[in-house]
ZAMARGU-4260 file (C-alpha; in steps of 0.2 Angstrom, whole numbers, plus 5000, padded with zeros to 4 digits):
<rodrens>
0) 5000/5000/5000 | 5006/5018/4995 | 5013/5030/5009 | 5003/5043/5012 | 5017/5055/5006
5) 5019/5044/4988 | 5004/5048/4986 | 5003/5066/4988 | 5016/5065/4977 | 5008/5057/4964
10) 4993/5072/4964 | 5007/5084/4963 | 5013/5075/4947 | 4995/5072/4938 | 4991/5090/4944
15) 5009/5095/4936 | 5002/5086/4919 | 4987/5095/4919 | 4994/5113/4920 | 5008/5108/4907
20) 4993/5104/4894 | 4980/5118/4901 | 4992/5133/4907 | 5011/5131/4907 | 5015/5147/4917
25) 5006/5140/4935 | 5018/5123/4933 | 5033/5131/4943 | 5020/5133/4954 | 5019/5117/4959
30) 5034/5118/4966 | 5032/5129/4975 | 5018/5121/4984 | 5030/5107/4987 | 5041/5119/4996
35) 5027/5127/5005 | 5022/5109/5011 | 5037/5102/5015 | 5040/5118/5029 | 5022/5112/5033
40) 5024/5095/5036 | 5040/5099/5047 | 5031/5112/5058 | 5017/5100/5062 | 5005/5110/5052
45) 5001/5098/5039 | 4995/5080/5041 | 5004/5068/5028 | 4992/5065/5017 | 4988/5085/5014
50) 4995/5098/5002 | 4990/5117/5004 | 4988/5114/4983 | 4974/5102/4987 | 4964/5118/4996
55) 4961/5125/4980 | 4954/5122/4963 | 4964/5122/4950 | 4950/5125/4937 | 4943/5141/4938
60) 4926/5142/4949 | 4910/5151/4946 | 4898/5150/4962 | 4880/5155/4958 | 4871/5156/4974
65) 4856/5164/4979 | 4838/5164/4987 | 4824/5153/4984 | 4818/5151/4964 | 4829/5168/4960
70) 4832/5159/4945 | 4848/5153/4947 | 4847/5136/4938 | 4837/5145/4922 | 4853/5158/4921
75) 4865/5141/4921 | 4855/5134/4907 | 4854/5148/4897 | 4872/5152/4899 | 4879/5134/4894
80) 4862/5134/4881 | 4855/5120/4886 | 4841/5113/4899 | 4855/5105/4912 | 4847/5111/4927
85) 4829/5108/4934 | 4820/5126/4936 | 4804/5131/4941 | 4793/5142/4958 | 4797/5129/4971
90) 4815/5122/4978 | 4819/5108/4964 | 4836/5103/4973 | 4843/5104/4990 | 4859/5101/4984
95) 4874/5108/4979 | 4878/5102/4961 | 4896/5103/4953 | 4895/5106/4934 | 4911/5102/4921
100) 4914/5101/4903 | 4914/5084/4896 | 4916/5079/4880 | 4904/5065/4878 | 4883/5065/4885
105) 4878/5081/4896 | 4869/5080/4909 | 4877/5063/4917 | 4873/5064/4937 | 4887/5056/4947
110) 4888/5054/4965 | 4896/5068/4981 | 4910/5053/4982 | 4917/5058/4964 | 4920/5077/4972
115) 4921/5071/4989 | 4938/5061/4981 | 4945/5071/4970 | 4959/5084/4974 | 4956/5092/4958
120) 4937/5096/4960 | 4931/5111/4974 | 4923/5102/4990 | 4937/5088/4988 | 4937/5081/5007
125) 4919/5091/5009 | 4913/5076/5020 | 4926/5081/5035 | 4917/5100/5035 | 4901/5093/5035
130) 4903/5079/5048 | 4911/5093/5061 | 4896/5104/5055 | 4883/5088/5059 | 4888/5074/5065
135) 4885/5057/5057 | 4881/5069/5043 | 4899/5067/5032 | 4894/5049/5026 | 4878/5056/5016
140) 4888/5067/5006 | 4875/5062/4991 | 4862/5070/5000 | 4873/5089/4999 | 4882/5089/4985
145) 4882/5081/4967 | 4893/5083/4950 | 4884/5084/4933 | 4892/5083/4914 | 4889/5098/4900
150) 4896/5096/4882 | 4893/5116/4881 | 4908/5123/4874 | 4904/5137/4887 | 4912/5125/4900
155) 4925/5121/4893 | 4941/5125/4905 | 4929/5132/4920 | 4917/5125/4933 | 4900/5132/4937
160) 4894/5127/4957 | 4874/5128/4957 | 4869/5130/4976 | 4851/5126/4982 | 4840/5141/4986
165) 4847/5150/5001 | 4840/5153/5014 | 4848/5156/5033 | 4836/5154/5045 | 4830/5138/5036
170) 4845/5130/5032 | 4857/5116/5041 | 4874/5124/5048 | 4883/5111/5037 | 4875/5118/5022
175) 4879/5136/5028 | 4897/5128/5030 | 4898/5120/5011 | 4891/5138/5007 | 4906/5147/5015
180) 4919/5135/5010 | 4912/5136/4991 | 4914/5155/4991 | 4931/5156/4999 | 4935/5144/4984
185) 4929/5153/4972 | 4937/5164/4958 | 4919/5172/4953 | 4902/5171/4965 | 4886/5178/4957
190) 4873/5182/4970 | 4854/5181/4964 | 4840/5192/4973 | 4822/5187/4967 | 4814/5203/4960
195) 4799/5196/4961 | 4797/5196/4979 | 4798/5218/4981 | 4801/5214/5001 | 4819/5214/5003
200) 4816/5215/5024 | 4810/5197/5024 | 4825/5191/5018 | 4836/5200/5031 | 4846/5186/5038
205) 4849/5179/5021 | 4856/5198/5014 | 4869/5197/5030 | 4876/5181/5024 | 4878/5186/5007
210) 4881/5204/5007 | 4886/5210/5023 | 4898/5197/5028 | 4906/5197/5009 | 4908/5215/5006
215) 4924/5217/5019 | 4934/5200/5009 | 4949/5208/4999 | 4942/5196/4988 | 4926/5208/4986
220) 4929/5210/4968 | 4925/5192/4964 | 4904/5196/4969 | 4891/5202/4956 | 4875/5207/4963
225) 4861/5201/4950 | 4843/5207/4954 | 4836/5195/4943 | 4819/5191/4935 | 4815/5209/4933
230) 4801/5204/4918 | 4790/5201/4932 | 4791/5218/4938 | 4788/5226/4921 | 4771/5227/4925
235) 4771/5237/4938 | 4767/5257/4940 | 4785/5260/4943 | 4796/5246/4940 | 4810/5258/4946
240) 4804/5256/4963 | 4806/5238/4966 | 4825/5241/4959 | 4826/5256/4971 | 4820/5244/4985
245) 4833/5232/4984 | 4846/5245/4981 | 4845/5252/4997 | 4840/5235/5008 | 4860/5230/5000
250) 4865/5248/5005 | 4859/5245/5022 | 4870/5228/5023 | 4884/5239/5016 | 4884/5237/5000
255) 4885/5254/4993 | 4897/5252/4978 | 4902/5239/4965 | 4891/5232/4954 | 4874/5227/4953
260) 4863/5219/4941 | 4846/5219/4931 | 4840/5205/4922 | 4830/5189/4916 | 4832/5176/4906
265) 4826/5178/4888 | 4820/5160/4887 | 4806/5163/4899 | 4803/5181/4898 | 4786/5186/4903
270) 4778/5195/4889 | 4780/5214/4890 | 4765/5223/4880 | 4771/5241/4882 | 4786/5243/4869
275) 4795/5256/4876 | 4794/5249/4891 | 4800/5232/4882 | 4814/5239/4874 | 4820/5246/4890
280) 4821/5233/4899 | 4829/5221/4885 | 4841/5233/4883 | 4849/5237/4901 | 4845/5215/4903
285) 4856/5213/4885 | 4871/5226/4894 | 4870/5217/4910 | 4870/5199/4905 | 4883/5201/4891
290) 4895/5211/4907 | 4891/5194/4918 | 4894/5181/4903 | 4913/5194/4900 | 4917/5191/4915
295) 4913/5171/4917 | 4922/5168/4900 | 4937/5179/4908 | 4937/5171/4923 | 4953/5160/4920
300) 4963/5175/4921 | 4956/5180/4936 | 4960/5160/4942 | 4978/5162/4937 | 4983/5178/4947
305) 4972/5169/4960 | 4982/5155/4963 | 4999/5165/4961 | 4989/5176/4976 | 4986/5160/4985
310) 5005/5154/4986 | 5009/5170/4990 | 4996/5172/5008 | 5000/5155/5014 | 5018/5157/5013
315) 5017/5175/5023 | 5005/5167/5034 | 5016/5156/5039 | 5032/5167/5043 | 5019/5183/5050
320) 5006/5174/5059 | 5007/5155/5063 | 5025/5156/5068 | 5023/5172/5081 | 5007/5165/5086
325) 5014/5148/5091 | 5030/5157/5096 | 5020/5166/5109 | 5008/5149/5113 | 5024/5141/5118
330) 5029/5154/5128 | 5012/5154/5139 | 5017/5136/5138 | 5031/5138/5145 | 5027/5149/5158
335) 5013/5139/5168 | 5026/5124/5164 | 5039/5133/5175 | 5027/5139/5187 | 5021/5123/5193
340) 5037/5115/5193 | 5041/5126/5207 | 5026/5123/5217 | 5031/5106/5214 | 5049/5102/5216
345) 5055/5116/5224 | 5045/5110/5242 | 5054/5094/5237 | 5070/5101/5235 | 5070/5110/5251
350) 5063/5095/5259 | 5078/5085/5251 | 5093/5098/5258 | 5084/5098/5276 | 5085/5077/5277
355) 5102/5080/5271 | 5107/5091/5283 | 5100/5084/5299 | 5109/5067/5291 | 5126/5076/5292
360) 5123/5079/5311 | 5119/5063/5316 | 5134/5057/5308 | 5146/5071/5316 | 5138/5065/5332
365) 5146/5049/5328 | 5129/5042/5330 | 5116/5035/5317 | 5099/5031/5318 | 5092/5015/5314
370) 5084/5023/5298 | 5103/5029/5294 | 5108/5012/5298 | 5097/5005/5286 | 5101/5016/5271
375) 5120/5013/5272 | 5113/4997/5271 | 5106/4998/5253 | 5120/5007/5246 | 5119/4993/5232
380) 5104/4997/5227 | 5108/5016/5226 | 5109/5018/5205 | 5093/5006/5204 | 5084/5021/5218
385) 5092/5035/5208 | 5086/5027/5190 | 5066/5025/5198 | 5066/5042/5204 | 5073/5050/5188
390) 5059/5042/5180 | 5047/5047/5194 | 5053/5067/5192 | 5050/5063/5171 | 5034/5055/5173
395) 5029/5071/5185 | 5036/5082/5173 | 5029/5075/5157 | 5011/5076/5167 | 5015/5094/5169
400) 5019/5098/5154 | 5004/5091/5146 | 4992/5100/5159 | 5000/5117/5154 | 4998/5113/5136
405) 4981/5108/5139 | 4978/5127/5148 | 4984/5134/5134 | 4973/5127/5120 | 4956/5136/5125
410) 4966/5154/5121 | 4975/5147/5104 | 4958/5139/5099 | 4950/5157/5101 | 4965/5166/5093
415) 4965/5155/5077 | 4948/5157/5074 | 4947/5176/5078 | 4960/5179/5065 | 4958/5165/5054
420) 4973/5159/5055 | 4972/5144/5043 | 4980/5127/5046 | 4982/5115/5059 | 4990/5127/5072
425) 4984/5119/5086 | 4991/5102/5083 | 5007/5111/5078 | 5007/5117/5096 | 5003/5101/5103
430) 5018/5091/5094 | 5029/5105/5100 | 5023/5102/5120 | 5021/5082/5118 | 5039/5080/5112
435) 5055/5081/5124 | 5061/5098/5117 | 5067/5109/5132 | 5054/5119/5139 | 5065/5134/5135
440) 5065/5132/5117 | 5050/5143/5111 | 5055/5143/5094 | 5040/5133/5085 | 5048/5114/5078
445) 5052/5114/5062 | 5056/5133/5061 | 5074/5137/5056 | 5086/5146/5045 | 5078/5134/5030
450) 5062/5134/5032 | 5064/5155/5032 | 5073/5154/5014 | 5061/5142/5009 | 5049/5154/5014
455) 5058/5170/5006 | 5061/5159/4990 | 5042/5156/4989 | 5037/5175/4990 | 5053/5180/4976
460) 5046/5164/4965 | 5027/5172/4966 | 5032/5190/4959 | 5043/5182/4945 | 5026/5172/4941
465) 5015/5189/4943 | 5027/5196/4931 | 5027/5182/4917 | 5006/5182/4919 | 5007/5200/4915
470) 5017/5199/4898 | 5005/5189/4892 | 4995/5202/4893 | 5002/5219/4897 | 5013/5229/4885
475) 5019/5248/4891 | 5032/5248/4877 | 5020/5243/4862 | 5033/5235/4855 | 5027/5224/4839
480) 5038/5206/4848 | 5028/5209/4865 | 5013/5211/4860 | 5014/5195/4848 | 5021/5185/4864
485) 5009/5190/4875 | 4995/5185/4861 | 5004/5170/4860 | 5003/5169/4879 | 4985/5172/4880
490) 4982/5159/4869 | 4992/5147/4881 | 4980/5152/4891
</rodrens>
């Protein structure tokens, strides 16, 4: 049977086979990924069988998420021009459904174990976030998430994620956790609002989620805010109020710049019997849609610098935040270590000095007790005493060691997750106290002159990658050479 690290490995390799056919210019970052892990793996942060290039997708990733019948799944099919996705006025689907190009029949349904398996699709190892969200709940990953076939040349190169209707009071937390986890992967996320529904207060909870807890990201780019079905408004006095309406119920979440979106899907339009008003609204839906589709079909761009971007914050996070807050876990460590030390040894010691001492009086009084008597007595079995109570002390200190580790854990578990600090910090801090490193060595294990080059290598690595991505498609100079190797680059691409 494979190691765990053979076969990390071997993804490495397929994945490095992949980029040499689909984009040649992210290969070197392979390795740097296999730099980044192998710091990781000796600092305790990652587990064997993990790689930080296995906690992102390598093909470009569209998230389409939104309310209830927002008309989420009719955009997606009118996009890839074809009926892939079930629609209609109710919830048709509860689950997350993964969507890829293939080259033979569209529309083939395959089970949450062919993502749940596969490093190179978003939600690979999804069942471990759903089972701490709910447990017993990550063995039915069928029941959260799915992967379907398209043959639209639309597809081709990207992957769309269709998310069942959101909604935050009624959802399960491990669905709200598939939800976070999809956007974070993300490259693009397109945020449907039902204009039918002119009551934007109702849905309050649901606009906190998806607007005021997106528009701080530095990622907030990456969200388009699509008002959609507006046919169904067309009828009213003043369509422009139901637009106003939402505008300022986002406003109120924050939202007060970037873009948002008018539109409905031609397909299904509702008939509009007022021509000027027709022509309006198909005009300002034609605009918007074609912006949304630009920035889908561009979106492997946006994956590219995204990826560089991502080599780039895990390898400062390492030297700027995990390694000072592990430096200054183990020093909390070390501190209630000391202390209790004293309160235990130091009685012991004093203890120790006094028998000592009144020992040494007795015998300058040429006279021993019997307890004396029968210690001289032993003296053969003195190394066999000194050896059991070495071991006694280690066994003392070993329990003390682990209780001031365990007293430490609560604050690094809160400071982890109030700075999101990525990666397995707290069982980095936990092989550092369970080992027999000095208790005066705060330094983090695995955390030396090396690593830091490796580290400062990684960061000089990602500019050089910036810089090649953006001859392909920059050219200050215009100079006739450059710009027919950056159109040759972009082809590449």
């Amino acid at each position: 049977m494979p190691s765990a690290a053979s076969v990390v490995q071997q993804r490495l390799k397929n994945l490095e086979e992949h980029l040499e056919r689909e984009n040649p210019i992210l290969l070197r970052a392979v390795e740097s990924f296999r730099e980044l892990d192998q710091v990781a793996y000796d600092m305790s942060l990652l587990g064997p069988d993990e790689s930080y290039s296995n906690q992102i997708p390598w093909w470009p990733l569209i998230a389409v998420l939104g309310t209830f019948s927002a008309g989420k799944s009719t955009f997606i099919n009118y996009y890839l021009g074809e009926n892939l996705q079930r629609t209609g006025n109710q919830a048709v689907d509860d689950r997350f459904t993964v969507i890829c190009h293939s080259g033979g029949e569209s529309g083939q349904a395959l089970p949450g174990v062919a993502l749940d398996s596969d490093p190179r699709f978003p939600l690979y190892h999804i069942s471990s976030s759903i089972e701490e969200a709910a447990t017993g709940e990550g063995k039915r990953t069928d029941a959260y998430i799915q992967l379907r076939t398209s043959s639209s040349e639309r597809l081709r190169g990207r992957i769309l994620v269709d998310s069942p209707g959101f909604d935050a009071d009624a959802q399960r937390t491990a669905i709200l956790r598939i939800v976070d986890h999809i956007i974070d992967l993300s490259d693009l996320v397109l945020v449907f609002f039902d204009a039918r529904h002119p009551e934007p207060g109702a849905m309050r909870d649901t606009l906190k989620h998806l607007v005021a807890e997106t528009i701080k990201r530095p990622d907030s780019g990456k969200f388009l805010y699509i008002l959609n079905q507006l046919d169904a408004a067309a009828r009213e006095d003043n369509p422009e109020d139901v637009v106003a309406a939402w505008q300022r119920a986002l406003g109120e979440h924050g939202l007060t710049a970037g873009r948002f979106y008018t539109t409905y899907s031609p397909d299904v339009a509702i008939a509009i019997e007022d021509e000027a008003i027709r022509r309006r609204f198909e005009t300002k839906r034609d605009r918007d849609l074609a912006e949304i589709h630009a920035r889908m079909q561009n979106v492997e761009i946006e994956r590219a610098y995204r990826i560089i971007g991502a080599i780039e914050k895990t390898a400062s996070s390492i030297a700027n935040e995990t390694v000072p807050l592990l430096t200054q876990a183990l020093r909390r460590w070390r501190t209630r270590t000391l202390t209790v030390d004293a309160i235990v040894f130091v009685p012991l010691l004093v203890a120790f000095m006094l028998w000592s001492l009144n020992a040494g009086h007795w015998q300058g009084l040429s006279y021993e007790p019997a307890w004396l008597e029968g210690l001289s007595a032993i003296k053969g079995a003195v190394p066999v005493l000194v050896i059991a109570l070495v071991l006694a002390i280690g066994f003392i200190q070993f329990r003390i060691r682990r209780w001031a580790a365990n007293g430490v854990l609560p604050w690094l578990r809160q400071r982890v997750q109030a700075e999101g600090i990525r990666g397995k910090v707290v069982e980095a801090f936990i092989a550092n106290t369970r080992s027999l490193r000095p208790v005066f060595a705060i330094t983090p294990r695995g955390w030396h002159s090396a690593s830091r080059e490796r580290i400062n290598q990684v960061k000089l690595d990602c500019d050089n990658y910036i810089q090649k991505l953006n001859d392909q498609f920059t050219n200050p100079s215009g100079a006739a050479e450059v710009r027919n190797r950056a159109t040759a680059g972009a082809n590449a691409l």
